[in-house]
C-alpha positions in Angstrom: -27.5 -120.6 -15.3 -30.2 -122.8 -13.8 -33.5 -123.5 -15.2 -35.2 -121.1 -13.5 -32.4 -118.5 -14.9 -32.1 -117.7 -18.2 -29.8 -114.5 -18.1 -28.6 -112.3 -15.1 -30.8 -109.6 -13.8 -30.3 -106.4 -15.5 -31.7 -103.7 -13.1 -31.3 -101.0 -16.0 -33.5 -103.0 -18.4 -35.4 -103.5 -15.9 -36.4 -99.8 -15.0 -36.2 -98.2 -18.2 -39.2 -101.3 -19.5 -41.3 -100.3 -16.1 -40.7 -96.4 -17.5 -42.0 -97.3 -21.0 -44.7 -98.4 -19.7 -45.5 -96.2 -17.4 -45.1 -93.0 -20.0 -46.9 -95.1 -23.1 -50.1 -96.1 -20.7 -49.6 -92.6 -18.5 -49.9 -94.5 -15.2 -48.1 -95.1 -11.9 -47.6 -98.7 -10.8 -47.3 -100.7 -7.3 -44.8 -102.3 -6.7 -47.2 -105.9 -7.4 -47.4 -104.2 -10.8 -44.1 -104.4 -11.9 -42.9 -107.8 -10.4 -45.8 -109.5 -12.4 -45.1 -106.9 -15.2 -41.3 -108.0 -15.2 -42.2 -111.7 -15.4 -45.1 -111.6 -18.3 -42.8 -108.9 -20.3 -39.4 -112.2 -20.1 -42.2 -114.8 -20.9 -43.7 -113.4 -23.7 -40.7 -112.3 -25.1 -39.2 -115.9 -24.9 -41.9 -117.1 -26.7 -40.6 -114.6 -29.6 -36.9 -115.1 -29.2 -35.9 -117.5 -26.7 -34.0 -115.2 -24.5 -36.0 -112.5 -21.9 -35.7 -108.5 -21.7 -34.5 -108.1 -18.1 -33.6 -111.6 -16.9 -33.0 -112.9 -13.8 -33.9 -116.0 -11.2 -37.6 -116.9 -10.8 -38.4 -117.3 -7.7 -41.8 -119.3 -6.3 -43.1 -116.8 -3.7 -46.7 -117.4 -2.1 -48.1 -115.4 -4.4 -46.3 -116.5 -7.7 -43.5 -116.5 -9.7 -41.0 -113.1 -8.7 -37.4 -112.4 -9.6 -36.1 -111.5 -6.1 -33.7 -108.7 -7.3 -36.6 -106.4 -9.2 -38.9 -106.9 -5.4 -35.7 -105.8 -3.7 -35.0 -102.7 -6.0 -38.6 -101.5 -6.2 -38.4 -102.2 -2.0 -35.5 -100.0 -1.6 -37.3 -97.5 -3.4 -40.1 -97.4 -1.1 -38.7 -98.0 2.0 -36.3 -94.5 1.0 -39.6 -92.3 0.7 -40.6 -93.8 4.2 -37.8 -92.8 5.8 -36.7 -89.6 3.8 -40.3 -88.2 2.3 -39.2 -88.7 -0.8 -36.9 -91.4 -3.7 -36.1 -91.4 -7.2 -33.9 -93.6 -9.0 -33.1 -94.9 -12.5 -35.7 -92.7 -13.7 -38.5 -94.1 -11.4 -39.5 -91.9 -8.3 -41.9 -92.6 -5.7 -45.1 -90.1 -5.7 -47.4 -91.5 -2.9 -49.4 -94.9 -1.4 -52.0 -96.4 -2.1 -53.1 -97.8 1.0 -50.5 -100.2 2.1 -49.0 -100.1 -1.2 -46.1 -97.4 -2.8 -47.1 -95.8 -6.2 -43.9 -95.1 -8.5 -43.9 -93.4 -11.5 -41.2 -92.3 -14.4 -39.6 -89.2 -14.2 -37.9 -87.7 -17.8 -38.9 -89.1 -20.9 -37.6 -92.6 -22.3 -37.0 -93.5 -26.0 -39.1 -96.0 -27.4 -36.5 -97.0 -30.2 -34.3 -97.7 -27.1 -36.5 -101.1 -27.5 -36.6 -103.3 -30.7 -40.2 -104.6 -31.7 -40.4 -107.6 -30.2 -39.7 -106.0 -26.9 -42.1 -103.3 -27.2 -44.7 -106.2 -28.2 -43.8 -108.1 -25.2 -44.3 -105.4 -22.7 -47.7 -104.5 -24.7 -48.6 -107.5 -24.2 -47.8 -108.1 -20.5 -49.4 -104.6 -19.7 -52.6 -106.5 -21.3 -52.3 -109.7 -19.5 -51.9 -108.3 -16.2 -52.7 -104.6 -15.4 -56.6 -105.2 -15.9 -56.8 -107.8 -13.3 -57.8 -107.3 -9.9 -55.4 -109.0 -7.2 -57.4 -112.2 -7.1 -58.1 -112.7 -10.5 -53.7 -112.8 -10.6 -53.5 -114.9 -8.1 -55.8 -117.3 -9.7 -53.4 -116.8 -13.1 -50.3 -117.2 -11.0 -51.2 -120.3 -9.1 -54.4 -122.3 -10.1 -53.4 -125.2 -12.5 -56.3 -124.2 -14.6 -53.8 -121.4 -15.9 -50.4 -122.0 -17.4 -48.7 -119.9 -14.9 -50.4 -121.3 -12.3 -49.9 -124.9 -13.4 -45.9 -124.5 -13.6 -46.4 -122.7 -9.9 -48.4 -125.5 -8.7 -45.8 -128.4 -10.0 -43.1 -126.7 -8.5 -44.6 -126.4 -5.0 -45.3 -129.9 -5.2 -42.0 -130.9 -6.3 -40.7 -128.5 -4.0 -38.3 -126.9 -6.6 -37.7 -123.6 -8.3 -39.9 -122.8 -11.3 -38.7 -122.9 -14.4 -39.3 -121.4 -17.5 -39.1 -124.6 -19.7 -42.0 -125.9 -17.2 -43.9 -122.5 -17.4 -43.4 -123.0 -21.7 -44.3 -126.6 -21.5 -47.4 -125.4 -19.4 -48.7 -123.2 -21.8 -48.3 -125.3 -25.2 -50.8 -127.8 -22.8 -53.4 -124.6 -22.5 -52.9 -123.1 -26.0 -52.0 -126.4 -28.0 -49.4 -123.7 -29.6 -45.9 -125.7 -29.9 -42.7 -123.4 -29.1 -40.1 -125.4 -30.2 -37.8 -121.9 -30.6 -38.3 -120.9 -26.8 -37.7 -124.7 -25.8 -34.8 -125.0 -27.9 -33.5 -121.8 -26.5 -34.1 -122.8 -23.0 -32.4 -126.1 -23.5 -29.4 -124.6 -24.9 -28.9 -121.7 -22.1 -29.3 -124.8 -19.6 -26.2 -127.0 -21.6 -24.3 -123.9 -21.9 -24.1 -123.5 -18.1 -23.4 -127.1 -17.3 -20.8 -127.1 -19.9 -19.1 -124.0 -17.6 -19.6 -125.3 -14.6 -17.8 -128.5 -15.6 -14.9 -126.2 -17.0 -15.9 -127.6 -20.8 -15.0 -125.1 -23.8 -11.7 -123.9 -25.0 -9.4 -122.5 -22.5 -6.1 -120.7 -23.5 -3.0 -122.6 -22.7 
């Protein structure tokens, strides 16, 4: 995996987290919702654990970090209800818009011992970080350097490479003065893993 990758994009993970927290807080979500959701939910949970919830590559779109594969999903949702009135999916339908923007909501009921602690923490505390800021209070958090998201955005533009998580950790032990030597370890490890594969090191049967 590359640095910006820590484990493949799991669109089920993905949609039964966005149902959690749509049933625990009893709200619908935009589609900008959920992509920010998705990426604070895999942070936070590094910081635990090393290793995200739903994975995927992060991407450096204009406005912030965004694995590719949850936009498209959610998209596909939306653009269904535009053409056919209607679109549910994974337990996640589509009830309306909010001016340019589709709402999406859970339908059925999801588990919350489907998720351990840790995760259920994560998401709690990505719900926090994010769903009581307006739009331009995120994009100051996703791209000023004067926030840890936003400084890791900011280096990669100018470096004109993909973000990566170890920059976005690295980032944040500068703002909190918090080392994460777990999540950095981790990081570091998934990264030596998949050069090791690419270059056809570990056992092979004869």
């Amino acid at each position: 995996m590359p640095a910006n990758c820590l484990i493949p994009f799991n669109e089920q993970r993905f949609d039964a987290c966005m149902r959690y927290l749509m049933q625990k807080y009893d709200r619908a979500l935009t589609q900008h919702d959920m992509v920010k959701l998705h990426v604070m939910i895999d942070f936070h949970h590094i910081l635990k654990t090393g290793r995200p919830v739903i994975g995927g590559a992060l991407t450096r779109w204009k406005h912030g970090p965004v694995v590719t594969p949850a936009y498209n999903r959610i998209a596909s949702l939306g653009h269904m209800f535009d053409e056919k009135g209607e679109a549910r999916e994974g337990g996640i339908r589509v009830v309306g818009k909010r001016k340019n923007s589709w709402l999406y909501d859970r339908f059925g009921v999801i588990n919350e011992q489907d998720f351990s602690p840790v995760e259920r923490d994560a998401m709690g505390q990505a719900w926090r970080d994010i769903i009581p800021l307006n739009f331009q209070r995120r994009e100051d958090f996703f791209h000023k350097p004067a926030f840890f998201m936003g400084k890791a955005w900011s280096q990669a533009k100018a470096d004109r490479q993909p973000i990566s998580w170890l920059s976005i950790i690295e980032a944040y032990e500068t703002q909190t003065g918090q080392p994460q030597p777990l999540a950095k370890t981790m990081i570091q490890l998934a990264g030596e893993s998949a050069r090791s594969a690419v270059s056809g090191g570990g056992d092979r049967a004869a």
